[in-house]
C-alpha positions in Angstrom: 112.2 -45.1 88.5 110.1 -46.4 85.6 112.7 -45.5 83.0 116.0 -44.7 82.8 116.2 -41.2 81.1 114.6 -42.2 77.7 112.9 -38.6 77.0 114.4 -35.4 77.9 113.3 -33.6 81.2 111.3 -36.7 83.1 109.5 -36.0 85.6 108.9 -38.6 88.3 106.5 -39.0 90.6 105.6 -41.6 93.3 103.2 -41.3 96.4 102.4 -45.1 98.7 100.9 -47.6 95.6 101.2 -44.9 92.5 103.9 -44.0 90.0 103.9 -41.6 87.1 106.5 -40.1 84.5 105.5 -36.5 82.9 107.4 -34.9 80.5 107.4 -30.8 80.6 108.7 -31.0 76.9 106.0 -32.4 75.8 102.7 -30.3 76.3 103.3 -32.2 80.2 102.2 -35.8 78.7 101.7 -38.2 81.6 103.2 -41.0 79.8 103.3 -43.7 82.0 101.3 -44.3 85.6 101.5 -47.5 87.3 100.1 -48.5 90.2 101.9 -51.6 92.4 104.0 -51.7 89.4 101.8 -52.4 87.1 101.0 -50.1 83.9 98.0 -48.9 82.9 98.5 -46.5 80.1 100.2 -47.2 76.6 103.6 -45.9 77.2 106.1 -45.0 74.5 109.0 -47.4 74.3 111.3 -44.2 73.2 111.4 -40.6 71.7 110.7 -42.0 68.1 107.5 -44.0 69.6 105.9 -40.9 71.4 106.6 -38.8 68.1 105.4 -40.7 65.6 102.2 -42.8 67.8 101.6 -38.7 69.0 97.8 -39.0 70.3 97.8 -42.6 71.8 100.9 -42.5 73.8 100.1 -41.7 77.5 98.1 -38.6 77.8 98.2 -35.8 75.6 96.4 -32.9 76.2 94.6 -31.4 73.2 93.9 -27.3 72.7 91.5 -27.1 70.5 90.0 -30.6 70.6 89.0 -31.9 67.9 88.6 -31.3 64.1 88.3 -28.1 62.6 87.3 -28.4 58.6 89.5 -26.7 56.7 90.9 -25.3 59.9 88.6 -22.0 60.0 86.4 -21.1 62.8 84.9 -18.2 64.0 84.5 -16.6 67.5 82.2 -13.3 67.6 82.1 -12.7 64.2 85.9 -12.9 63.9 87.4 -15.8 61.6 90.6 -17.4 62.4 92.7 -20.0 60.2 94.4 -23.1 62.1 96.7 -24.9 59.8 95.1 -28.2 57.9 97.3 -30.9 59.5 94.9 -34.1 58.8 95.2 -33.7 55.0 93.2 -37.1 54.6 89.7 -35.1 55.7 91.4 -31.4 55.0 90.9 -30.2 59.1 93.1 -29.2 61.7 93.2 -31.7 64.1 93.7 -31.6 67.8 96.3 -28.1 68.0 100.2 -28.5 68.9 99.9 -28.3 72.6 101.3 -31.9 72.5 104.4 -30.3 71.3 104.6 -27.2 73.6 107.3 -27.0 76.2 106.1 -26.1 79.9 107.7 -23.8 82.1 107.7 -25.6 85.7 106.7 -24.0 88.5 106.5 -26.2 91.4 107.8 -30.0 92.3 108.2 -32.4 95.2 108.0 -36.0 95.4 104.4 -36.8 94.3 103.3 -32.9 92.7 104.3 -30.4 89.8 102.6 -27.6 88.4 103.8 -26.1 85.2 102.3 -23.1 82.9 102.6 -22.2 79.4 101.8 -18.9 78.1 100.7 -18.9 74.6 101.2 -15.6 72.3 99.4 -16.8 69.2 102.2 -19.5 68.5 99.7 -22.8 69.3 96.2 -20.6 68.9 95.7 -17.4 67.7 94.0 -15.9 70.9 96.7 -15.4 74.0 95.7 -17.9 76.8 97.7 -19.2 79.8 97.6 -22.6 80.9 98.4 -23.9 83.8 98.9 -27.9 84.8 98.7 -30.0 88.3 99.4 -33.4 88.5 99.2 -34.7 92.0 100.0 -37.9 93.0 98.4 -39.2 96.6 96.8 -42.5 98.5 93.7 -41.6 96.6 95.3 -42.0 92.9 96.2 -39.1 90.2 95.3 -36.1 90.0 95.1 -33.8 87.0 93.9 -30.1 86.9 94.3 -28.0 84.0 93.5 -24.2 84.5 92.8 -22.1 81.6 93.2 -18.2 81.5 91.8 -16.1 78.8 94.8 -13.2 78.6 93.9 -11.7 75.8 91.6 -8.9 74.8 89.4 -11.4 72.5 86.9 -13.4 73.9 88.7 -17.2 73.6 86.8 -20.2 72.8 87.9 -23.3 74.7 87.1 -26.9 73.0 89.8 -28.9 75.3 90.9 -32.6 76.3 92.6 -35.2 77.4 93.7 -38.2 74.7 94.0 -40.7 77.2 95.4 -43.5 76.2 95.1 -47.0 78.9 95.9 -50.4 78.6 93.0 -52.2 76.9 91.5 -53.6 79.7 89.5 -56.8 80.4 85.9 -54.8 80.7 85.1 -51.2 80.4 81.9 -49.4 81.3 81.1 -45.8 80.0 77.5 -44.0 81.1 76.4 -43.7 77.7 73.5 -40.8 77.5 73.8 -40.4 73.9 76.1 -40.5 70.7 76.5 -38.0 68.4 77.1 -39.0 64.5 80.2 -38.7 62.6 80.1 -36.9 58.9 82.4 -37.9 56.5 85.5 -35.6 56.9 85.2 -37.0 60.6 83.6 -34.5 62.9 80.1 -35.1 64.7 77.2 -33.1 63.3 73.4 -33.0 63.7 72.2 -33.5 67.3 72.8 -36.0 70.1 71.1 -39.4 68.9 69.8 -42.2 71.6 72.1 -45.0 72.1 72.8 -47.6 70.0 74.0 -51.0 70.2 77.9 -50.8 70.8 77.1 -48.4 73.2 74.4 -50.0 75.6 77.4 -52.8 75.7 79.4 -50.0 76.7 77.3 -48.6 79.1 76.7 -52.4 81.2 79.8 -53.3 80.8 81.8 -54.7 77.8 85.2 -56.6 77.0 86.7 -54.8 73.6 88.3 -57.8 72.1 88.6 -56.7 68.6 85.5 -54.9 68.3 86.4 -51.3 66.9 85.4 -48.2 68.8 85.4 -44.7 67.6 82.8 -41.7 68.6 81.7 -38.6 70.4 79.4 -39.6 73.7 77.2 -37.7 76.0 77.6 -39.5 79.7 74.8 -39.6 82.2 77.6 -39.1 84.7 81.5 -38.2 84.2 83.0 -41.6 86.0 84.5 -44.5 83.4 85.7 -47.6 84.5 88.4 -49.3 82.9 89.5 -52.6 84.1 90.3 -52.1 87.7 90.7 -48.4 87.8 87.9 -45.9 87.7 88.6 -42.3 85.7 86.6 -39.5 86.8 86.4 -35.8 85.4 85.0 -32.8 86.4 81.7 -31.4 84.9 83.4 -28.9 82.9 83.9 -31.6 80.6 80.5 -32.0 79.2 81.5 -34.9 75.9 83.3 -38.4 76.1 85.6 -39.5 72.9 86.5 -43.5 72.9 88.6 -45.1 70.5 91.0 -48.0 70.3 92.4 -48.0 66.6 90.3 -50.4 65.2 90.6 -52.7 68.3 94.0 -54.4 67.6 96.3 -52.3 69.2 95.8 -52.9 72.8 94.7 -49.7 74.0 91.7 -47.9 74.3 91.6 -44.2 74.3 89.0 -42.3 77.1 88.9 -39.0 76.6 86.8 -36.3 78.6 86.2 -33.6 76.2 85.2 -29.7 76.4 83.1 -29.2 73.4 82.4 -30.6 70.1 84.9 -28.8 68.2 85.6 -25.3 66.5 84.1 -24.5 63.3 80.9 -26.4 64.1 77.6 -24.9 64.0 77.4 -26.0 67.8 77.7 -23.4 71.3 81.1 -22.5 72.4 82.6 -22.3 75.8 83.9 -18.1 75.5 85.7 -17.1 78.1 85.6 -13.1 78.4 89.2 -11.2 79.2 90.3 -12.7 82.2 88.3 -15.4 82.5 89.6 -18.8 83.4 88.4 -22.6 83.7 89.3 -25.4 85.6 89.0 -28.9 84.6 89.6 -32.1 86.6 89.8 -35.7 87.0 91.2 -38.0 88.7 92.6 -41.5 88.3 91.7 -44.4 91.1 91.9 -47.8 91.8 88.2 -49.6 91.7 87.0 -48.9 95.0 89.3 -46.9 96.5 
């Protein structure tokens, strides 16, 4: 056991080196994976931690992703409304999946799958989602499936907040950054790399230095520390950010999408469409 019944419905998991804690009643957040006993995410220390820390606290999921000013967007000509809840920069930021109970569906030792259907209570187009996490020799799974079940085609801006350790060196592939406006949210087009990120992409130790933006990768595989995180190519963005670089975490986050309400392409998935996305968890060469 990792804790002792601090959150309501734990899930745990364990498989040969790995351990994890998920918690069903809360949009499935992986809050804590260790592997030989040691932690790598930023774990809440109790309920009152995960609720008010919500996006750097293990791994939320986040549907949409993102900021959306003044919490309008548009899909095929249709406009919907998302409640403003970052009042600071007047968006809606990052949907209330985080705070959506899952129905489970399946669990053993080292798996569970779970689903939630939405009906317009955390987006206004239906969707069903279903989530895999699989524990095994090679490291952590995650797979996330999403099901368009309404009649609407649905956009799909999606991701993980992942929230590690701050380790003693990261590396990101940097491709490409894209700029922040004021309220928050990238605009204009993909820029060429600058200095923060050419550390980032040989290889760089955080120690203080703040880090906050929206990345294109040259290939989906991060490594932090001694652990590698890959993701599937259906994530086709990178957020980091550490809080200013005093907190002792930094946040990886594979991303679908820049965010709704941009003047960027959407992922639409027709009636019955679905998406997968992936990654997985490892230990540095294994």
């Amino acid at each position: 056991m990792i804790h002792r019944a601090l959150f309501p419905s734990e899930i745990y998991l364990v498989c040969q080196d790995w351990k994890a804690v998920v918690l069903p009643a809360f949009g499935m957040n992986l809050i804590d994976i260790r592997y030989r006993d040691k932690p790598i995410l930023k774990s809440p220390l109790d309920l009152a931690d995960l609720q008010s820390n919500k996006w750097v606290r293990g791994m939320p999921l986040l549907f949409p992703a993102g900021r959306i000013p003044d919490g309008v967007f548009q899909a095929d000509g249709v406009v919907y409304q998302m409640p403003v809840n970052e009042p600071m920069y007047h968006n809606h930021l990052h949907g209330s999946m985080h705070l959506r109970e899952f129905t489970v569906l399946t669990q053993d030792r080292s798996t569970v799958s779970a689903m939630y259907e939405n009906d317009h209570e955390a987006f206004p187009i239906p969707f069903r989602m279903i989530y895999g996490i699989s524990l095994s020799a090679e490291g952590v799974l995650q797979q996330v499936r999403i099901q368009n079940t309404g009649t609407a085609r649905l956009p799909v801006c999606f991701a993980f907040h992942s929230t590690f350790l701050e380790p003693e060196i990261i590396r990101v592939p940097i491709r490409g950054e894209w700029p922040l406006d004021e309220r928050k949210r990238p605009t204009g087009d993909c820029i060429m790399p600058g200095e923060l990120s050419r550390k980032l992409s040989s290889g760089f130790k955080p120690d203080g230095t703040a880090i906050s933006g929206y990345y294109t990768l040259d290939r989906n595989t991060v490594r932090i520390g001694r652990f590698t995180y890959d993701f599937s190519d259906t994530y086709d963005r990178c957020v980091l950010y550490n809080g200013g670089g005093h907190q002792g975490f930094i946040c990886v986050e594979p991303q679908q999408g820049l965010g709704l309400g941009l003047s960027k392409p959407l992922m639409l998935l027709a009636r019955g469409g679905e998406v997968l996305f992936s990654s997985l968890i490892r230990a540095a060469g294994g």
